[in-house]
C-alpha positions in Angstrom: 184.2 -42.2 -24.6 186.9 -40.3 -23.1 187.9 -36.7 -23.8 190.9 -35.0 -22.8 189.6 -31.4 -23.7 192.3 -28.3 -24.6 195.8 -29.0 -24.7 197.4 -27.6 -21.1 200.6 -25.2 -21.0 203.9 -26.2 -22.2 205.4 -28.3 -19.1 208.5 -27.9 -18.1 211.7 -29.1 -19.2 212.8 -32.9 -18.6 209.7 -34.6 -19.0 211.1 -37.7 -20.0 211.9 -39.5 -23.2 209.8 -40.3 -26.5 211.1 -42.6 -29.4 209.6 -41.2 -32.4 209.7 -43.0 -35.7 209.1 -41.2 -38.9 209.4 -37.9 -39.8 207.7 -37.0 -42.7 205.4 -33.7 -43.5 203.4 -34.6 -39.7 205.8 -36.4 -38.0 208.5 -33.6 -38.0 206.3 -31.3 -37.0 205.3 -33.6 -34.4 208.2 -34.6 -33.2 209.3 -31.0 -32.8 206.5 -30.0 -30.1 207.6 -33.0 -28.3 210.9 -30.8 -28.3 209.7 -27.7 -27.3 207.2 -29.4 -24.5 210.2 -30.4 -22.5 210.7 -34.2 -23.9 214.1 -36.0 -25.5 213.2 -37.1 -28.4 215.2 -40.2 -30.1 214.3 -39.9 -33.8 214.8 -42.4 -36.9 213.7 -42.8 -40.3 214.8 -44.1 -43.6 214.9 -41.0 -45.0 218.9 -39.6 -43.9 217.5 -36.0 -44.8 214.4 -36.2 -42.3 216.4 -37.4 -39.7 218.4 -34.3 -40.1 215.8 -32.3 -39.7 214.6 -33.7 -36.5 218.1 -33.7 -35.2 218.4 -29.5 -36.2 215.8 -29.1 -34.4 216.9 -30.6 -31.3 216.7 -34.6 -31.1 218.7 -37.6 -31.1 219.5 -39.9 -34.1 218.7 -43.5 -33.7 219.8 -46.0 -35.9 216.9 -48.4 -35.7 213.4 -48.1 -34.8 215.1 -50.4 -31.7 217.6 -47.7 -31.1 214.6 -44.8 -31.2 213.1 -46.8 -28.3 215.9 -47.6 -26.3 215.8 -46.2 -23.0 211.9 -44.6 -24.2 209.2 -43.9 -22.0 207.0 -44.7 -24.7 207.5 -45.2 -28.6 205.5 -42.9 -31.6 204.7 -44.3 -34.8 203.9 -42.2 -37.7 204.4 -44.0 -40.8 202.6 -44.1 -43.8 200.9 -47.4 -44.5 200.0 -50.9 -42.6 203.5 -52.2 -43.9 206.0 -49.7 -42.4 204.2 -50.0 -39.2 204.4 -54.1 -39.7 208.1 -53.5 -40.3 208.5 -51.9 -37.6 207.0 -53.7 -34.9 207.5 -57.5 -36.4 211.2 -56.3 -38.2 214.6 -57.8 -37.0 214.9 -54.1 -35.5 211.2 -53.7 -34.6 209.7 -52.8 -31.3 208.7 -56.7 -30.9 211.8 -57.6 -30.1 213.0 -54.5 -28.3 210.2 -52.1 -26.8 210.5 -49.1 -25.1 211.8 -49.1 -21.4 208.1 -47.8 -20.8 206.6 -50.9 -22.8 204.2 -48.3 -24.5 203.5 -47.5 -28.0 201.8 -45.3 -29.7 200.5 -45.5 -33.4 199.6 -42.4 -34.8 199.7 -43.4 -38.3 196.5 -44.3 -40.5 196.5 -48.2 -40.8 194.2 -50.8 -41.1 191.3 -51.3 -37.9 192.5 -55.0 -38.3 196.2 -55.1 -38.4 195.8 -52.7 -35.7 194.2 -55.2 -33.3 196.7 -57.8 -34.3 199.4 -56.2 -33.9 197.8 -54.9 -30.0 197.0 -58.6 -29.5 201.0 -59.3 -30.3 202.2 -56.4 -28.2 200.0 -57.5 -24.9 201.2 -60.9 -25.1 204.5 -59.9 -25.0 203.6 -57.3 -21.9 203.4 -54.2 -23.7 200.6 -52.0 -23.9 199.6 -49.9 -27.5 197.4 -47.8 -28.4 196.2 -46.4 -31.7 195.9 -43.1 -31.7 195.6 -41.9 -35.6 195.1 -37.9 -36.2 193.2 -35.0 -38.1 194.3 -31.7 -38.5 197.2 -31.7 -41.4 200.1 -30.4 -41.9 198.9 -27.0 -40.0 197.2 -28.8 -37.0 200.4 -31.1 -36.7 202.6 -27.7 -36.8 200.8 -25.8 -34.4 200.0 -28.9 -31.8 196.5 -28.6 -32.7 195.8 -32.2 -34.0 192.4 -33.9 -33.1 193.9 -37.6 -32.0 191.1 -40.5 -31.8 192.5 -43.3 -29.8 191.8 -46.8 -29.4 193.0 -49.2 -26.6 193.0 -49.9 -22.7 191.9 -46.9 -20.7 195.3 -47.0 -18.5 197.6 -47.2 -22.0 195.4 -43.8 -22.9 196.2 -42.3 -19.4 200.1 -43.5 -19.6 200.2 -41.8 -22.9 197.9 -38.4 -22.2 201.1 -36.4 -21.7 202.7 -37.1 -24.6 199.2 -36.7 -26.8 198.9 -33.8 -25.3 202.4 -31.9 -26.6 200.7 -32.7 -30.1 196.8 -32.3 -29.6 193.8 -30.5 -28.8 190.7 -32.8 -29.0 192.0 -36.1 -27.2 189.5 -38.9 -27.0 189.7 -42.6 -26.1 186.8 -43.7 -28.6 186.9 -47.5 -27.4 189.0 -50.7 -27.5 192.0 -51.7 -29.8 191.1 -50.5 -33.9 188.6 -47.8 -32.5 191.1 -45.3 -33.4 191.6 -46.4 -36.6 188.0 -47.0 -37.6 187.2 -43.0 -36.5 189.4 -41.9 -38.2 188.8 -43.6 -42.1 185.1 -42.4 -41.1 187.1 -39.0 -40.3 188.5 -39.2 -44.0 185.0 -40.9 -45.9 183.9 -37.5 -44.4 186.6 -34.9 -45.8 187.1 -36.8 -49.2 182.8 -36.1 -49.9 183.3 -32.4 -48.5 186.5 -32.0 -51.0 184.5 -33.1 -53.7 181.3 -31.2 -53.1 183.3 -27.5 -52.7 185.0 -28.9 -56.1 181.4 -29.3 -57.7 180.2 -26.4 -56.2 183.1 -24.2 -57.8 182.6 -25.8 -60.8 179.0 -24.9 -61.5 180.2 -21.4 -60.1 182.8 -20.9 -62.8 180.3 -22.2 -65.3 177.4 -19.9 -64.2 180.0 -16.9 -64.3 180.1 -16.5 -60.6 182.9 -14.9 -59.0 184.9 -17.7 -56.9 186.2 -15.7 -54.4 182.9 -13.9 -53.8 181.0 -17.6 -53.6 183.9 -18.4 -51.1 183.3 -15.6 -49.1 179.6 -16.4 -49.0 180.1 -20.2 -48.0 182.0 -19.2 -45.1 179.2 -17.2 -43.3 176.5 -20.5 -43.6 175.9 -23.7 -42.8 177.9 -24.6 -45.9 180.6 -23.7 -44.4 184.3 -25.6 -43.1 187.2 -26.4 -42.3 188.1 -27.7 -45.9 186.4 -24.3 -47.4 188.4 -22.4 -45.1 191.7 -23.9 -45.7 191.6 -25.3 -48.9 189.2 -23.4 -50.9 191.0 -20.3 -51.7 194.0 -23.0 -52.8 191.6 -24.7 -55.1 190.9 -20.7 -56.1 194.0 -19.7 -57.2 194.7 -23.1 -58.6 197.5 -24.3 -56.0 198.2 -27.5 -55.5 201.0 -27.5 -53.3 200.8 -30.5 -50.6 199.8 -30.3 -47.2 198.1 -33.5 -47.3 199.0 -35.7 -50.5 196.5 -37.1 -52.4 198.0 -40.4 -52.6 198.0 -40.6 -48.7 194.4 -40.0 -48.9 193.4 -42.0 -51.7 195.3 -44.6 -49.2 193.1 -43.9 -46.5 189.8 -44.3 -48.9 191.1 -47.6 -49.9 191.1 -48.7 -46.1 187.8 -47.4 -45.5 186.7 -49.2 -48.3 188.5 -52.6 -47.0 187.1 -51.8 -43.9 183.8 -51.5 -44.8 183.5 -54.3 -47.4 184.6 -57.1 -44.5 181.3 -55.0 -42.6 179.1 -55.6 -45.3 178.4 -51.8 -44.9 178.3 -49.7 -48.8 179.7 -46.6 -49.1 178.5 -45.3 -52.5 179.6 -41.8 -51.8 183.1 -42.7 -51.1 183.4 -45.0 -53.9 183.0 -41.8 -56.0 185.2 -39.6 -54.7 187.8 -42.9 -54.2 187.2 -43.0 -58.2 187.9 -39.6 -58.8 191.3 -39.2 -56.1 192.8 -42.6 -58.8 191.9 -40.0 -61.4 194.2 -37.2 -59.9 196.7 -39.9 -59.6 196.6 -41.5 -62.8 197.6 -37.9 -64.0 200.4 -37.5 -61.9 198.5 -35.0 -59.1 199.6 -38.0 -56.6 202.3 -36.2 -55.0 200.0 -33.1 -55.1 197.8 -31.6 -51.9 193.9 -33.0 -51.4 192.9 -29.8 -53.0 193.9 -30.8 -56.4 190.8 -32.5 -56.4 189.6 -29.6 -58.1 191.7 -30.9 -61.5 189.7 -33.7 -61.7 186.7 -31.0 -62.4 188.8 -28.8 -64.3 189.6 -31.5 -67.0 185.9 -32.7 -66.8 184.6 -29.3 -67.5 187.4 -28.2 -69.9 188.7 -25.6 -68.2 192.3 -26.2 -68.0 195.2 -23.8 -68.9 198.3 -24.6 -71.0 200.0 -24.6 -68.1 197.5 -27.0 -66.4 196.0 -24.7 -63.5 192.4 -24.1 -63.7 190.8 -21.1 -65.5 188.9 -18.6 -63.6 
């Protein structure tokens, strides 16, 4: 296993060129450091309004995810599923048929371990190297370059594509071969959907016992129970906002791919069958669209606690 360590100083201007392909909550953000760390950014997505954004804040807009790579030292995906990333490698304006002048890519998005060696095995045989490079961190880490990025592919892709990684990241690691990547990081997200859920049970018997939230809070944060979701999602959960960083649907998304993951594995995953059961239950009430802290819902309609307005009671 490789590790990059701490993210360097901002180089200097005119570092080259990076085709970056969606731009949604992460990828903006992401594609903006590439901005202020010296690179030209060619941007697309589907969404006109995103690409505005990227575009205000300095890029290019590309027609295509063919016209994002054109002229690229290397391309960055960060799309939302396995079939936007299929679209837009194997698409009639896909990076297939017309990769970057570099012949790198880079997949930051969450998809499945085995598309993910497909679509490598698809890439090399056509002479271009990828790597899967999926994140942690949010919507802050992604805003402030601070994103933990697990990647998965030949050691000379990983060293091609350090730079770039590094305008966007702080823990770097090359955690083995094609799909590594993307197998961290659903164990990365088993991981935080079981931590979610326990702060939601723990404020839960809190609020039932008459205990002060804020004070357990405050207590949690000086032990071992302590973390990063506790720091940065448990006063949300608190003041009952749900307001998205991370979207429960995209994690629920992720849980399913662990799931998929594990059943071809033959590994179980009891714990993250529960909390997969209780993210369809935000969904099914139309928390979807909502932040991974609206877990806490879930427990507010279980324990009867909810508002007329729907927040919890405290």
């Amino acid at each position: 296993m490789s590790d990059l360590g701490e993210r360097t100083a901002v180089p200097p201007q005119g570092k080259g060129c990076v085709g970056f392909i969606g731009l949604g909550t992460m990828g903006r953000e992401m594609a903006a450091n590439l901005l202020k760390a010296g690179y030209r950014v060619q941007a697309f997505d589907v969404i006109p309004a995103a690409l505005d954004t990227a575009v205000a804040a300095g890029g290019v807009a590309a027609t295509s995810p063919a016209n994002a790579a054109e002229g690229a030292d290397i391309a960055v995906l960060m799309l939302p599923d396995t079939p936007q990333v299929e679209e837009v490698i194997y698409g009639e304006n896909g990076l297939l048929v017309a990769p970057p002048a570099g012949r790198l890519i880079v997949d930051m998005s969450t998809i499945s371990p085995v598309a993910t060696r497909r679509i490598h095995a698809d890439l090399a045989e056509a002479g271009v190297a990828f790597i899967d490079a999926p994140v942690s961190g949010g919507s802050i880490g992604a805003k402030n370059a601070t994103l933990s990025i697990m990647a998965g592919g030949e050691a000379s892709a990983f060293a091609r594509a350090a730079p770039v990684l590094r305008a966007m990241g702080t823990t770097i690691s090359l955690v083995g071969a094609a799909g590594a990547g993307q197998t961290v990081k659903l164990c990365n997200q088993l991981v935080c959907g079981i931590n979610i859920q326990a702060i939601c049970e723990a404020l839960a018997l809190a609020r039932a016992s008459g205990v002060d939230l804020a004070q357990l809070r405050s207590v949690l944060l000086g032990g071992s129970a302590n973390s990063w979701m506790i720091e940065n999602l448990g006063a949300a959960m608190i003041a009952g906002d749900d307001s998205a960083g991370f979207r429960i649907d995209l994690m629920l998304k992720d849980l399913r791919l662990a799931h998929d993951h594990a059943q071809a594995l033959s590994v179980p995953l009891p714990a993250t069958a529960l909390v997969t059961s209780q993210y369809v239950d935000a969904r099914v009430h139309g928390e979807g669209h909502c932040g991974n802290q609206a877990l806490f819902r879930v427990y507010d309609r279980m324990t009867n606690q909810l508002r007329d307005d729907g927040g919890a009671r405290r």
